[in-house]
C-alpha positions as CSV (number, residue, x, y, z in Angstrom):
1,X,94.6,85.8,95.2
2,X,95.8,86.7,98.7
3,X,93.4,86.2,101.8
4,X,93.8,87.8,105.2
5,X,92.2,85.9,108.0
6,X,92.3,87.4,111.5
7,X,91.8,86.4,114.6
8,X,92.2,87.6,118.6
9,X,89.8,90.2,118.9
10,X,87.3,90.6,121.8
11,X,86.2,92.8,125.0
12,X,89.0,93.6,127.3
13,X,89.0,96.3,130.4
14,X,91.3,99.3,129.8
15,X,95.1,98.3,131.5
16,X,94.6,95.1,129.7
17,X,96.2,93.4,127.0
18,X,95.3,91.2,124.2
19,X,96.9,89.6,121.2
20,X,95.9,90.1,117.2
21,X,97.0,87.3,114.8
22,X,96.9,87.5,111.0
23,X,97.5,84.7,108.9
24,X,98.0,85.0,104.7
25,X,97.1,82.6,102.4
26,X,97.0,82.5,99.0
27,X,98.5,80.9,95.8
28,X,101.0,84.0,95.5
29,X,102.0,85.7,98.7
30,X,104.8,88.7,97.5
31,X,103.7,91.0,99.9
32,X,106.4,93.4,101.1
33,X,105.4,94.2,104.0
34,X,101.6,93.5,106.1
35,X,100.6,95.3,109.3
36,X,97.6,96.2,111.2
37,X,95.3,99.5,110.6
38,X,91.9,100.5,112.7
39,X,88.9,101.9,112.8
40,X,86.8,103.2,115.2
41,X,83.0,104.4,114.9
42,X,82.9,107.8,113.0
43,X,86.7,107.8,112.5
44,X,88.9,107.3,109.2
45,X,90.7,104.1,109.3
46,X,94.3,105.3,110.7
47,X,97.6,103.2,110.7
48,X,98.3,101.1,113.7
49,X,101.5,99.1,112.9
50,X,103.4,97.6,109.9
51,X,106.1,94.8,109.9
52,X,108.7,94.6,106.4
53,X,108.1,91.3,104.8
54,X,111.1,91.2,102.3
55,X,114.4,93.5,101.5
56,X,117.1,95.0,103.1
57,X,114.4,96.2,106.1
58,X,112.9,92.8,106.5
59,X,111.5,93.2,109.8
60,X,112.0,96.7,110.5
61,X,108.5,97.8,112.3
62,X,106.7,100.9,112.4
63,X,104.4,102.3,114.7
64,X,102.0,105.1,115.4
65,X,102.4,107.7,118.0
66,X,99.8,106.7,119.3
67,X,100.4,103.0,120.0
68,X,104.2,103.4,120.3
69,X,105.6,101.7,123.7
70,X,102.2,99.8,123.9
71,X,102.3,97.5,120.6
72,X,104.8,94.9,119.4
73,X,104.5,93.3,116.1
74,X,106.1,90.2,115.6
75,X,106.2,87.7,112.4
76,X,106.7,83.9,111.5
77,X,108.0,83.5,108.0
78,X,107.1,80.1,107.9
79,X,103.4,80.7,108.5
80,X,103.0,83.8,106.8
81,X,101.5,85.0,110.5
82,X,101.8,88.4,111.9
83,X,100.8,88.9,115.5
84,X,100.3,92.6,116.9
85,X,100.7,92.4,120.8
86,X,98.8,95.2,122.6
87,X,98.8,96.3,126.3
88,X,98.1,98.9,128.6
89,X,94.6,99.2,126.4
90,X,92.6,102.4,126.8
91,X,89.0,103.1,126.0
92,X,90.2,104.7,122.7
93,X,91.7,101.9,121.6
94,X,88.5,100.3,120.7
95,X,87.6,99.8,116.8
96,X,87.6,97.4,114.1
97,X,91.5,96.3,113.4
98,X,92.1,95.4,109.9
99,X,94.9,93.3,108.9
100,X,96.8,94.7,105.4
101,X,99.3,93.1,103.2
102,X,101.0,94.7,100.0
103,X,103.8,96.5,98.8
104,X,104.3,99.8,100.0
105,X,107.1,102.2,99.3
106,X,108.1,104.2,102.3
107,X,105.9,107.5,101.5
108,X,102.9,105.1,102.1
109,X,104.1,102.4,104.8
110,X,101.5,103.6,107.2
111,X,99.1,104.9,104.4
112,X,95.9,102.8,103.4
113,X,97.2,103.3,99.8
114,X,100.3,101.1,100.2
115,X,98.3,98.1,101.3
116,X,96.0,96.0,98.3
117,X,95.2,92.8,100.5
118,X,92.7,93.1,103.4
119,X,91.3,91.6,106.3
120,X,87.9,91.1,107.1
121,X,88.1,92.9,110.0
122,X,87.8,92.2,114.1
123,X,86.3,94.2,116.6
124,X,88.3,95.5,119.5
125,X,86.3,96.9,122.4
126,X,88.3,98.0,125.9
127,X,85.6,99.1,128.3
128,X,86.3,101.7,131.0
């Protein structure tokens, strides 16, 4: 059993910047890669960011468009901690972020699908 426990969410005024953190535990942690997906009111949870975990692209990031040059994930190993660094926050940034950990294959690195550990969820609101 894997558990996802975030943390770092809050209010913050658009141009700012704020810093996710998600920490696994568990007796078996074999995920491949974890990373970050949101979702805002209305919307379909969409990919944020994904960090490899193990294999020839351990550490190789992804990113979506439309967080690309505005996120930076980062990892400690030791910790099994991911941290998704976020700035120049807009309005539409705001949702719920979950935190996902699994083993995807490349087709579904930044699909839902590829992910079967997840976080409870923390709310990210930037106000205008």
């Amino acid at each position: 059993q894997v558990q996802l426990l975030e943390s770092g969410g809050g209010t913050v005024q658009a141009g700012g910047s704020l810093r996710l953190s998600c920490r696994a535990s568990g007796s078996s942690f074999g995920a491949h890669a974890m990373g970050w997906f949101r979702q805002a009111p209305g919307k379909d949870r969409e990919f944020v960011a994904t960090i490899r975990w193990s294999g020839g692209s351990y550490g190789n990031t992804y990113y979506a468009d439309s967080v690309k040059g505005r996120a930076s994930l980062s990892r400690d190993r030791a910790i099994n901690t991911i941290y998704l660094d976020m700035s120049n926050l807009k309005p539409e940034d705001t949702a719920v972020y979950y935190c996902a950990a699994g083993r995807p294959i490349t087709s579904t690195l930044a699909t839902q699908r590829g992910y079967g550990y997840w976080g409870q969820g923390t709310q990210v609101t930037v106000s205008s």
